[in-house]
PyMOL commands that place a pseudoatom at each C-alpha (Angstrom):
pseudoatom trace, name=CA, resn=UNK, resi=1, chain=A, elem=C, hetatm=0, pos=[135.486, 299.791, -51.241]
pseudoatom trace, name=CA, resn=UNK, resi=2, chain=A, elem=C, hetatm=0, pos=[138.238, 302.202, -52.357]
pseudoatom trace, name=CA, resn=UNK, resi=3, chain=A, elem=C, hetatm=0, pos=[140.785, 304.016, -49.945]
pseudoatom trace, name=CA, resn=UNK, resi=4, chain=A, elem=C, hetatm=0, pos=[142.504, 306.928, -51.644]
pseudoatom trace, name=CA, resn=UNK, resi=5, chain=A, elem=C, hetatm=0, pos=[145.075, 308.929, -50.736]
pseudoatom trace, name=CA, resn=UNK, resi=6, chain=A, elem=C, hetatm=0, pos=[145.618, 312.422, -51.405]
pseudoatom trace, name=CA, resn=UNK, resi=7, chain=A, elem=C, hetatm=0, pos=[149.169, 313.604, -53.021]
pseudoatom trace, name=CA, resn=UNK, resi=8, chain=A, elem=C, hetatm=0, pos=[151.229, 315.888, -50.894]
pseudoatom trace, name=CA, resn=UNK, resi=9, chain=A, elem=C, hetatm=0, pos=[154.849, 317.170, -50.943]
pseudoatom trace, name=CA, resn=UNK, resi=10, chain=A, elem=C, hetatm=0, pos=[156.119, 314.025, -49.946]
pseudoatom trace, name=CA, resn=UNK, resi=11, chain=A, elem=C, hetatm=0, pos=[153.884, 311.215, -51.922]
pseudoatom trace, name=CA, resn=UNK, resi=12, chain=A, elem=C, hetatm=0, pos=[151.756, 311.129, -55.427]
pseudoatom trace, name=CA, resn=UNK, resi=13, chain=A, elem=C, hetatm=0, pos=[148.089, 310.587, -55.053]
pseudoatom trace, name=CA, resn=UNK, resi=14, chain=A, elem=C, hetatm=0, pos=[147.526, 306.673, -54.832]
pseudoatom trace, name=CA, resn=UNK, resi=15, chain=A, elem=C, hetatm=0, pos=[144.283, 304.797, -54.516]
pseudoatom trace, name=CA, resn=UNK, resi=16, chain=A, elem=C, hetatm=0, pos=[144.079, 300.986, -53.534]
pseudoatom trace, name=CA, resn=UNK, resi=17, chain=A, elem=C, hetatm=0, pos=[142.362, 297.932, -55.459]
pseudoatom trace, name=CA, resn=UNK, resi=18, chain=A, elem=C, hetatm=0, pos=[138.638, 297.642, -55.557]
pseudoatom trace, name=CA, resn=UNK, resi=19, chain=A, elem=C, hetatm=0, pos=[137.245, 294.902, -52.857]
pseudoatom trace, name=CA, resn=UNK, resi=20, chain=A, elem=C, hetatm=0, pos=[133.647, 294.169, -52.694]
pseudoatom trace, name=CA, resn=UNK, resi=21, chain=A, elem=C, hetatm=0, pos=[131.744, 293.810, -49.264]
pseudoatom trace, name=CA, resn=UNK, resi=22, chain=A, elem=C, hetatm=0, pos=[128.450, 291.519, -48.921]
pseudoatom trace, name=CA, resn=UNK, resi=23, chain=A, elem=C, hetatm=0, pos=[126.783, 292.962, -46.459]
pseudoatom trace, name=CA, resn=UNK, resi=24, chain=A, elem=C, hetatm=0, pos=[124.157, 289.421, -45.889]
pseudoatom trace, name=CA, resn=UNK, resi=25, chain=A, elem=C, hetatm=0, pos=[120.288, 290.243, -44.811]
pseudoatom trace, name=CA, resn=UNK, resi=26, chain=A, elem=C, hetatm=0, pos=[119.603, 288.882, -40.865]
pseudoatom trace, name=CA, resn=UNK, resi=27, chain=A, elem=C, hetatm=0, pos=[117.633, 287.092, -39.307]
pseudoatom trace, name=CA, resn=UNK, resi=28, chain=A, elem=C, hetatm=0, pos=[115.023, 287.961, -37.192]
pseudoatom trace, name=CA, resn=UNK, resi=29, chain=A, elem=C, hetatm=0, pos=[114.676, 286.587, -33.937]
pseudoatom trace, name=CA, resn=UNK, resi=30, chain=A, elem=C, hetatm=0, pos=[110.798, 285.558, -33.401]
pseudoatom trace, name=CA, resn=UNK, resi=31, chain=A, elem=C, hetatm=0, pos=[109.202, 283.196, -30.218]
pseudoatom trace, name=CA, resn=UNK, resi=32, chain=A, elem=C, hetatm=0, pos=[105.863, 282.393, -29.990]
pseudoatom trace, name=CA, resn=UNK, resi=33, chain=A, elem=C, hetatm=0, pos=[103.396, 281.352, -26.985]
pseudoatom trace, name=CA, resn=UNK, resi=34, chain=A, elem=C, hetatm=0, pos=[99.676, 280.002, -26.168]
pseudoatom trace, name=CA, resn=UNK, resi=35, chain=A, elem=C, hetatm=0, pos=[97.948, 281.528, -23.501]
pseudoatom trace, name=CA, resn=UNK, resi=36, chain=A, elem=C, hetatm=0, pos=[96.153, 278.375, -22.477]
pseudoatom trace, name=CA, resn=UNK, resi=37, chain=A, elem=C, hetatm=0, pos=[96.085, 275.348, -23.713]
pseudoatom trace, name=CA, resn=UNK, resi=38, chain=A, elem=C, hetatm=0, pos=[93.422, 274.393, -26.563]
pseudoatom trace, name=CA, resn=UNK, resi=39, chain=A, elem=C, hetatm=0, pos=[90.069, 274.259, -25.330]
pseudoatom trace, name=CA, resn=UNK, resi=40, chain=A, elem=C, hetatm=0, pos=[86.810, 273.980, -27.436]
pseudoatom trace, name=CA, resn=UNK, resi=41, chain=A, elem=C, hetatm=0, pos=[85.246, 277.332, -28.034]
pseudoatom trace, name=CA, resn=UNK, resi=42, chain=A, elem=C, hetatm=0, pos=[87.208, 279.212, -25.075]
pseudoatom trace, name=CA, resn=UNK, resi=43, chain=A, elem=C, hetatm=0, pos=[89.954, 281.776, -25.675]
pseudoatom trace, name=CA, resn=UNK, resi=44, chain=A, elem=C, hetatm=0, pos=[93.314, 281.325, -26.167]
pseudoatom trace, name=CA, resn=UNK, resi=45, chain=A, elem=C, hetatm=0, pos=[95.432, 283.944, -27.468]
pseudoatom trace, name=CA, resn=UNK, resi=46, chain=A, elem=C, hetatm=0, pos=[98.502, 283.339, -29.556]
pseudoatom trace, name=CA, resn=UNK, resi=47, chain=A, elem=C, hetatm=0, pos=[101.139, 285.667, -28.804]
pseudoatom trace, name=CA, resn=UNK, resi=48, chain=A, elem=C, hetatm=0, pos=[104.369, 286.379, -31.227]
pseudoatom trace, name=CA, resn=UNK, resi=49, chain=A, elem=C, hetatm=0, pos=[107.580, 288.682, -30.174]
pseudoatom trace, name=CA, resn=UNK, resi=50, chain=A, elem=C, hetatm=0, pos=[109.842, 289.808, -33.137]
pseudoatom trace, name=CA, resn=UNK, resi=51, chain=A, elem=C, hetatm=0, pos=[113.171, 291.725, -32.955]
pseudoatom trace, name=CA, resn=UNK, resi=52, chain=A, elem=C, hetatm=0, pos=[111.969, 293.996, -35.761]
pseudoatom trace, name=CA, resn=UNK, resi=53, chain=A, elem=C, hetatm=0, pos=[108.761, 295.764, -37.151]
pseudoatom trace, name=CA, resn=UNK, resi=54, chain=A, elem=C, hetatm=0, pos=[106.508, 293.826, -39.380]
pseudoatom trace, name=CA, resn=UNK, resi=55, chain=A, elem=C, hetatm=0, pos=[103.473, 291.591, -40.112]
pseudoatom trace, name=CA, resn=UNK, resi=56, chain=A, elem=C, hetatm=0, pos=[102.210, 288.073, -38.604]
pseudoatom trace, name=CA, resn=UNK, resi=57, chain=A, elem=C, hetatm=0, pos=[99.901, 285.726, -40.575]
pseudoatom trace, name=CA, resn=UNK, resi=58, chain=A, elem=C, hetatm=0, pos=[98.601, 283.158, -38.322]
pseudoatom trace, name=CA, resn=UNK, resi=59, chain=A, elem=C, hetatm=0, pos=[97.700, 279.583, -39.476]
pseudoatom trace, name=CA, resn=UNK, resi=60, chain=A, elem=C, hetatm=0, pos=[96.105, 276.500, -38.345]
pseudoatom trace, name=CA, resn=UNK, resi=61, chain=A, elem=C, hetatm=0, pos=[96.142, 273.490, -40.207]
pseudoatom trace, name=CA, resn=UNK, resi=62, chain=A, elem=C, hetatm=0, pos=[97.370, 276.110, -43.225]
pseudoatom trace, name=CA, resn=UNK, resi=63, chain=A, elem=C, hetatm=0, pos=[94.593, 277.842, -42.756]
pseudoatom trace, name=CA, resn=UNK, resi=64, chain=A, elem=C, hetatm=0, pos=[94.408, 281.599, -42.023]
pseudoatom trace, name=CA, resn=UNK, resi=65, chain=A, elem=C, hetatm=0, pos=[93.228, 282.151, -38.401]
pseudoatom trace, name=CA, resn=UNK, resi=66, chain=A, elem=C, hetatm=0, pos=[89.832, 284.540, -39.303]
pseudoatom trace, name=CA, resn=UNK, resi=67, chain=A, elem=C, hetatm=0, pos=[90.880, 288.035, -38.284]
pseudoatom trace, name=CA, resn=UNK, resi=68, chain=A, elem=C, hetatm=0, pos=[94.957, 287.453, -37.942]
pseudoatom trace, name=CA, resn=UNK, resi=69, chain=A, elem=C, hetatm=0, pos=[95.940, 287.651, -41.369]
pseudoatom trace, name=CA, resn=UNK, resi=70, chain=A, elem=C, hetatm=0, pos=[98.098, 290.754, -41.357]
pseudoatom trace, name=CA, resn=UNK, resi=71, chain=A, elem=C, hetatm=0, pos=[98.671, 291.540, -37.528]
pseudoatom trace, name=CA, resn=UNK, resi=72, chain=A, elem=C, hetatm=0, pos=[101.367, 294.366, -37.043]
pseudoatom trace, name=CA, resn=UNK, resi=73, chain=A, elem=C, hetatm=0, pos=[104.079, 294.358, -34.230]
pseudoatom trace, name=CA, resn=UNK, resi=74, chain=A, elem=C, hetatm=0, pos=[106.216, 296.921, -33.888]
pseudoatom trace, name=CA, resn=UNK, resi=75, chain=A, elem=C, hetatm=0, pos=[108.354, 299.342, -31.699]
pseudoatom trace, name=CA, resn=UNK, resi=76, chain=A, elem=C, hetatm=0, pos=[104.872, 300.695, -30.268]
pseudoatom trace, name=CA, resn=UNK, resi=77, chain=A, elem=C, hetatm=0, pos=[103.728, 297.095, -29.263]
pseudoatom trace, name=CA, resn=UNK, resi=78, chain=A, elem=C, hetatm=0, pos=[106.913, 296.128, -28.232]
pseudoatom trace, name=CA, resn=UNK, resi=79, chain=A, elem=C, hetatm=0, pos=[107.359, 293.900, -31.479]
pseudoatom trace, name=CA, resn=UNK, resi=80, chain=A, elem=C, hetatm=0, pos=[104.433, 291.622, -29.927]
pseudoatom trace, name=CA, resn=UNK, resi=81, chain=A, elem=C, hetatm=0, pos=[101.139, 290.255, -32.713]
pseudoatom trace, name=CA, resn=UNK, resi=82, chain=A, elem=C, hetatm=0, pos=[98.639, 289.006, -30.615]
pseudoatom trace, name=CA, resn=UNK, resi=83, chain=A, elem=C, hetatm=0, pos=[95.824, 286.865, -32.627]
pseudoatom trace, name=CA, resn=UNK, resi=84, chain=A, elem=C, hetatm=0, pos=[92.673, 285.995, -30.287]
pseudoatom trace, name=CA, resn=UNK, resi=85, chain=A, elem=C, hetatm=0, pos=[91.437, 282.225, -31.107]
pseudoatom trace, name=CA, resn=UNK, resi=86, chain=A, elem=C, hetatm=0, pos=[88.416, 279.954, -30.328]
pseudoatom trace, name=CA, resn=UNK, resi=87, chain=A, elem=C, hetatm=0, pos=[89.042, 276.141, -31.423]
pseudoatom trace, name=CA, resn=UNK, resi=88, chain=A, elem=C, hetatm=0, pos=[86.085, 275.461, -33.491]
pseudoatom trace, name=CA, resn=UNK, resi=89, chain=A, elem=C, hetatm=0, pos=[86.430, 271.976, -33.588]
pseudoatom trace, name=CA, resn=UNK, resi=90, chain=A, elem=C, hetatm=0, pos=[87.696, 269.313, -31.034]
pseudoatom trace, name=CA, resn=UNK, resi=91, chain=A, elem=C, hetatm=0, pos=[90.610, 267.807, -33.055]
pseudoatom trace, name=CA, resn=UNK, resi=92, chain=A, elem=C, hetatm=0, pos=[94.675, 268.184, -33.566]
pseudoatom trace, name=CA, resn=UNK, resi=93, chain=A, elem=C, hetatm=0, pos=[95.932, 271.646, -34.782]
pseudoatom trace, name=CA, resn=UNK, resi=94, chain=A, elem=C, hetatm=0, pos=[99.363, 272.727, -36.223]
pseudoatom trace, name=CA, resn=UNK, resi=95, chain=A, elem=C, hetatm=0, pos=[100.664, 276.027, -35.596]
pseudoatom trace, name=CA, resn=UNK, resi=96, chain=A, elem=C, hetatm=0, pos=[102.160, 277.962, -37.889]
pseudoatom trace, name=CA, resn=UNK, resi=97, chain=A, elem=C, hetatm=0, pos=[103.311, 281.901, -38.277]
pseudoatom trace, name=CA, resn=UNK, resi=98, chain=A, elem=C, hetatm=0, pos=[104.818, 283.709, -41.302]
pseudoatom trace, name=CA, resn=UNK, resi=99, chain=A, elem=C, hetatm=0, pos=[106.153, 286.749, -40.878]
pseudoatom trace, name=CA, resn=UNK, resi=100, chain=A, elem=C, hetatm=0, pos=[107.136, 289.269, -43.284]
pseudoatom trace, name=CA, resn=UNK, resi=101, chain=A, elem=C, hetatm=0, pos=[109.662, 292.214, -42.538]
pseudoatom trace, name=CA, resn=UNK, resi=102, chain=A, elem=C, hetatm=0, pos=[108.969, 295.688, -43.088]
pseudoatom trace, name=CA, resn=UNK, resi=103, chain=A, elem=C, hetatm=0, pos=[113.184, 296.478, -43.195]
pseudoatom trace, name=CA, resn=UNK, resi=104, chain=A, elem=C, hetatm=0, pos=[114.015, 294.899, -46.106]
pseudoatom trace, name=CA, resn=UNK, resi=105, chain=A, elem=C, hetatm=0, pos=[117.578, 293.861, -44.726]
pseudoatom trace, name=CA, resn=UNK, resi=106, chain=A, elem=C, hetatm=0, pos=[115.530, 291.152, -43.161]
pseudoatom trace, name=CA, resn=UNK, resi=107, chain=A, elem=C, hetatm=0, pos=[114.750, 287.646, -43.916]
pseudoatom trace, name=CA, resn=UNK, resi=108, chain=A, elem=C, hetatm=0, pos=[110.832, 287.006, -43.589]
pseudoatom trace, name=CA, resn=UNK, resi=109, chain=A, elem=C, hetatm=0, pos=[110.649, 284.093, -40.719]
pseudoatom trace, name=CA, resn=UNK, resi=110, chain=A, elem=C, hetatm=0, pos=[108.337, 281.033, -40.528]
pseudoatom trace, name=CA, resn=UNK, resi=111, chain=A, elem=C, hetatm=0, pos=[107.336, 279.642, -36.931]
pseudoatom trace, name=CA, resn=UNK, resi=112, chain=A, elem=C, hetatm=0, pos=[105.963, 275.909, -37.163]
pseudoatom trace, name=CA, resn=UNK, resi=113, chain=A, elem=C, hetatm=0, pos=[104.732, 275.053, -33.450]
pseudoatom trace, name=CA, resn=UNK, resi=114, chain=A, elem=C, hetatm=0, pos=[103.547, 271.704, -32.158]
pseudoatom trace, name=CA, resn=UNK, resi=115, chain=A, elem=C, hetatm=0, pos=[100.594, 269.779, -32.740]
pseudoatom trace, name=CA, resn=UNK, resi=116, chain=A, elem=C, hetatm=0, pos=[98.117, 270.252, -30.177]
pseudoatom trace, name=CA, resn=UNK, resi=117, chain=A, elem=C, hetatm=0, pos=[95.195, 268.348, -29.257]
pseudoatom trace, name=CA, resn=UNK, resi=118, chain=A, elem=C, hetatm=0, pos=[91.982, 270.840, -28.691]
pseudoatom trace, name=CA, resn=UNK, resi=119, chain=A, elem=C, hetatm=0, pos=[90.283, 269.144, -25.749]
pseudoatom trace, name=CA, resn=UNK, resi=120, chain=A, elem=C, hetatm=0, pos=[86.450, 269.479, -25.024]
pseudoatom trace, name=CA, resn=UNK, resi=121, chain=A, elem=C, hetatm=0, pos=[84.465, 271.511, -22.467]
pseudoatom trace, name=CA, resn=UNK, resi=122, chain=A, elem=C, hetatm=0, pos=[84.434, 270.825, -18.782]
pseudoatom trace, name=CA, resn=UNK, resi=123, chain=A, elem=C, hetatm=0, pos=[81.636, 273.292, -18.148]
pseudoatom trace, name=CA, resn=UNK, resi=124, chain=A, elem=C, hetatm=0, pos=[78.340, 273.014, -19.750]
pseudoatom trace, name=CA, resn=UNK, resi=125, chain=A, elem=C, hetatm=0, pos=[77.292, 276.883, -21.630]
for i in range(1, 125): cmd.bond("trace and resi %d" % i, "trace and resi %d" % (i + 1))
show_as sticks, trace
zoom trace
């Protein structure tokens, strides 16, 4: 930044030293929730709020959730990525969420969750 001042009757022209200004990318603010806890082949959604627009990769066990790879939140959603999920096995699962900015004066954000414990049935099919 540069302030200059114009000359008038009084004063000659005059302009100041150069100083730079980092202007450092933020950090978005993201929260994440589970509908229900883990049960074996029922429902339970997996719900993300962001303070900005952009896209959610969901993971289990670092694996991509099938059919939440690239869920969008934005100012239409309310920043909220919603990724539907049926345990497929009865076992521990990791959480994890990556999210990736579409203002580019925004860090990308990784949410690591617990570990849960998927429990089985109660109700026969």
């Amino acid at each position: 930044v540069t302030a200059y001042r114009a000359a008038d009757g009084n004063y000659a022209a005059t302009s100041s030293a150069s100083t730079a200004i980092t202007i450092a990318k933020a950090t978005p603010g993201l929260t994440y929730a589970v509908s229900t806890p883990p049960v074996f082949r029922q429902l339970s959604n997996i719900s993300v709020t962001s303070s900005t627009a952009g896209t959610f990769k969901f993971l289990l066990n670092n694996k991509v959730i099938p059919g939440c790879h690239s869920k969008i939140a934005n100012a239409g959603n309310g920043y909220v990525a919603t990724c539907p999920w049926k345990p497929s096995a009865r076992n521990y699962v990791s959480v994890s969420i990556f999210f990736s900015p579409v203002d580019s004066s925004f860090y990308a954000g990784k949410i690591t969750g617990p570990t849960y414990l998927v429990a089985p049935r109660t109700a026969r099919r």
